[in-house]
N, C-alpha and C positions, 0 to 999 in steps of 0.2 A: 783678153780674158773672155772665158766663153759662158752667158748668162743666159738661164732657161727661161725663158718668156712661159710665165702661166698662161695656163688655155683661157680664154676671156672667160668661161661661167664657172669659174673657180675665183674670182676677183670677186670681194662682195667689200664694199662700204662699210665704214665702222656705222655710221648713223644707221647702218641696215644689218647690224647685227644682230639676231632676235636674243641675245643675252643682255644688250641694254636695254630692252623692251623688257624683258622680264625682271630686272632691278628698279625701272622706273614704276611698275606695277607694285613692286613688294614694297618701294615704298611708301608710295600713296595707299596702300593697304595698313601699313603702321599707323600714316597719320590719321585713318578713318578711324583705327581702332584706338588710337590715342584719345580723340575725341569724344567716341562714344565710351571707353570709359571716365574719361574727367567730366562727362554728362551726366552719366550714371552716379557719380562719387557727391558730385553734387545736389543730386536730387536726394537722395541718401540723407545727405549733410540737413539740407533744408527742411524733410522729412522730421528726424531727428529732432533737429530745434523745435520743430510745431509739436510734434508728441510730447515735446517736456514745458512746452509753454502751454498747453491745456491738461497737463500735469500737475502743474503747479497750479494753474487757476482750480483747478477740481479741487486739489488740498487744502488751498485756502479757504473757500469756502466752508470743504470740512473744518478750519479752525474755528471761524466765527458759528459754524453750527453746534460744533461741542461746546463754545462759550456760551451761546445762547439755551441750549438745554441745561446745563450744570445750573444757569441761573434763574432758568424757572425752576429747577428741583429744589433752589437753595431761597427763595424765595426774593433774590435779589433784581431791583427796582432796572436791570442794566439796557441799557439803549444802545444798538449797535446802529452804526452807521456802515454797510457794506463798501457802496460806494466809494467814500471818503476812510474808507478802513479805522474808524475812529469807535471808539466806545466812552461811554458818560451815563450818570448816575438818575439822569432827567431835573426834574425842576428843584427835589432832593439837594443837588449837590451845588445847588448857583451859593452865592457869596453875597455881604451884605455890600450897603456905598462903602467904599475904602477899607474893606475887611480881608483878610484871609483866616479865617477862622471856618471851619468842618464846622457841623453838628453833630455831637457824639454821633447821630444814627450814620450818617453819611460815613466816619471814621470808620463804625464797627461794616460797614458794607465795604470799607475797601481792603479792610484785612481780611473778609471772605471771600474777597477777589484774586487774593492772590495765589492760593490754595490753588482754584481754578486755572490762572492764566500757569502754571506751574507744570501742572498735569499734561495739558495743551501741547506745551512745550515739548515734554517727553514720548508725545506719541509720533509718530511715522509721519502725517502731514507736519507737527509742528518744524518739522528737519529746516522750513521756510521763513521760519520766525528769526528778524537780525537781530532787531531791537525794539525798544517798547518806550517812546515817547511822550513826556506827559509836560502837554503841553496846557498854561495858563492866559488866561484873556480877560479883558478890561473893556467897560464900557468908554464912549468919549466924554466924561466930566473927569477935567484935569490935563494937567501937558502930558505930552507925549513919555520925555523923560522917566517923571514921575510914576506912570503907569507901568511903563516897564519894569520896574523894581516892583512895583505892585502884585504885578502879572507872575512874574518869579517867583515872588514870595507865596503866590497862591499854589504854584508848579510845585516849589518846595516842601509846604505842609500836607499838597499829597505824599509827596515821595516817604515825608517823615511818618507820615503813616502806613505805607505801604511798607516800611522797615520795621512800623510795631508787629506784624501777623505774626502768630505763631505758628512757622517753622524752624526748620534746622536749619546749624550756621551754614552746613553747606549750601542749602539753598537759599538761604540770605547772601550768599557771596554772588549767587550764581543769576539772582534777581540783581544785584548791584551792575554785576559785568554787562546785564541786557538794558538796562534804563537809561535815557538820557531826558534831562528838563530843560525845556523851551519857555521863553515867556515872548506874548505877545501883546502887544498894547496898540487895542482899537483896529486891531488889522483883518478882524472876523466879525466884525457887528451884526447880530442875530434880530430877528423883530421887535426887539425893544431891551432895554438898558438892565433888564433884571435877565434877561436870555446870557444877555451878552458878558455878564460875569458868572465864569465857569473856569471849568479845568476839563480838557478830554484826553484818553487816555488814546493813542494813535502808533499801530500796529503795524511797522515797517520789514516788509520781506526780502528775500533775498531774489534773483534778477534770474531767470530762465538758465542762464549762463553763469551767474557767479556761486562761490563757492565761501563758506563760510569761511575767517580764517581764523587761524588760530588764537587762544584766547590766553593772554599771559597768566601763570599763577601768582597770583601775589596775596598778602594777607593783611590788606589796610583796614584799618582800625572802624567799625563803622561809626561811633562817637553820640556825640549828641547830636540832635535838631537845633539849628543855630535861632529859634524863629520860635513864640508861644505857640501853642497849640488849641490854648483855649483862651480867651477873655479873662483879665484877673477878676475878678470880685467886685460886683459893683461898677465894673465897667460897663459903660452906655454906646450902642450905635451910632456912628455918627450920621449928623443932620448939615446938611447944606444953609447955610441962612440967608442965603440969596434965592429967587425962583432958580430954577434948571433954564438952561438954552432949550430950543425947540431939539424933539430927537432927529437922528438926520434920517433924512427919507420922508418924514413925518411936517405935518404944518403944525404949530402951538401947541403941542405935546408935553407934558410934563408928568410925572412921576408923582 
């Protein structure tokens, strides 16, 4: 058999082909451009979260500033706590030893609150608003137990007033779906034992990233207040008949 010997500079190498040099270029050119856009995608992304988490802190504050001017227009006594995202009534709304009982005045100030935290709710910052926690507290005279029920029943005779305001039933439902009551017993001790029995009302938003969900319709009954609202007749304060323990933090303190 007769076989034509190529001329030797027509022989080339595969590894010297310039068409695997040009595929091995195109593809480290995909993978540069791969990474600078999944650099770009990401900066973006990160971009994005920060824009909506100094979004939401801006709005927020708008909330507690619409709350706080509605309630100097309205003349209402309210203490916001930014920080701790809490609001309370000041020395107004403390409690007596072993009591949950309001003062009419403190009552008639939480039914003009609701009006307010209502309003809030329906403007464009309020979109941040999950729910509205109303939480109650206890000094330390008494067990732990004890106080807990205590603390509750103070959480509760808010709420039960915050169900007197007058508005409409839709937004009495709509005020039911946002509230949840917490009690606490001795777990917040304030500078002294008349501080430390209170109720504050504490403003829980929604998270950079989350989204509110959907909120079932249902039409439960809103009923009675299980709990007096006022002192019967004739009812007296109760007194300790023993001295007080020292308060704590405090040397020989008593009440």
């Amino acid at each position: 058999m007769n076989l034509r010997k190529l001329p030797e500079r027509k022989r080339l190498d595969v590894g010297d082909n310039p068409f695997w040099i040009s595929y091995a270029d195109l593809m480290t050119a995909l993978v540069m451009l791969f990474l600078v856009v999944m650099s770009i995608s990401m900066i973006a992304v990160a971009s994005r979260d920060e824009v909506r988490q100094n979004q939401r802190k801006d709005e927020i504050t708008k909330v507690f500033d619409a709350l706080e001017q509605s309630a100097a227009q309205s003349n209402l006594p309210l203490v916001i706590n930014r920080k701790e995202q809490t609001l309370s009534f000041g020395n107004s709304a403390r409690f007596e030893l072993d009591s949950f009982y309001l003062s009419a005045q403190v009552r008639q100030q939480l039914k003009d609150f609701v009006p307010m935290l209502l309003k809030v709710r329906k403007k464009g910052e309020g979109k941040w608003l999950k729910r509205v926690h109303i939480e109650g507290y206890t000094d330390d005279i008494g067990t732990y137990l004890y106080n807990v029920r205590l603390s509750m029943n103070r959480a509760q005779a808010v709420l039960c007033t915050l169900m007197e305001a007058e508005v409409s039933e839709a937004q009495r439902r709509e005020l039911q779906r946002m509230i949840i009551i917490d009690g606490a017993a001795s777990t917040s001790i304030r500078s002294s034992r008349e501080e430390s029995r209170r109720v504050e009302i504490r403003l829980e938003f929604l998270r950079h990233d989350e989204v509110l969900a959907a909120q079932p319709e249902w039409e439960m009954p809103l009923g009675r207040c299980p709990i007096p609202l006022e002192p019967e007749v004739g009812e007296k304060p109760k007194v300790l008949d023993e001295p007080l323990p020292p308060f704590p933090g405090t040397t020989n303190r008593e009440e």
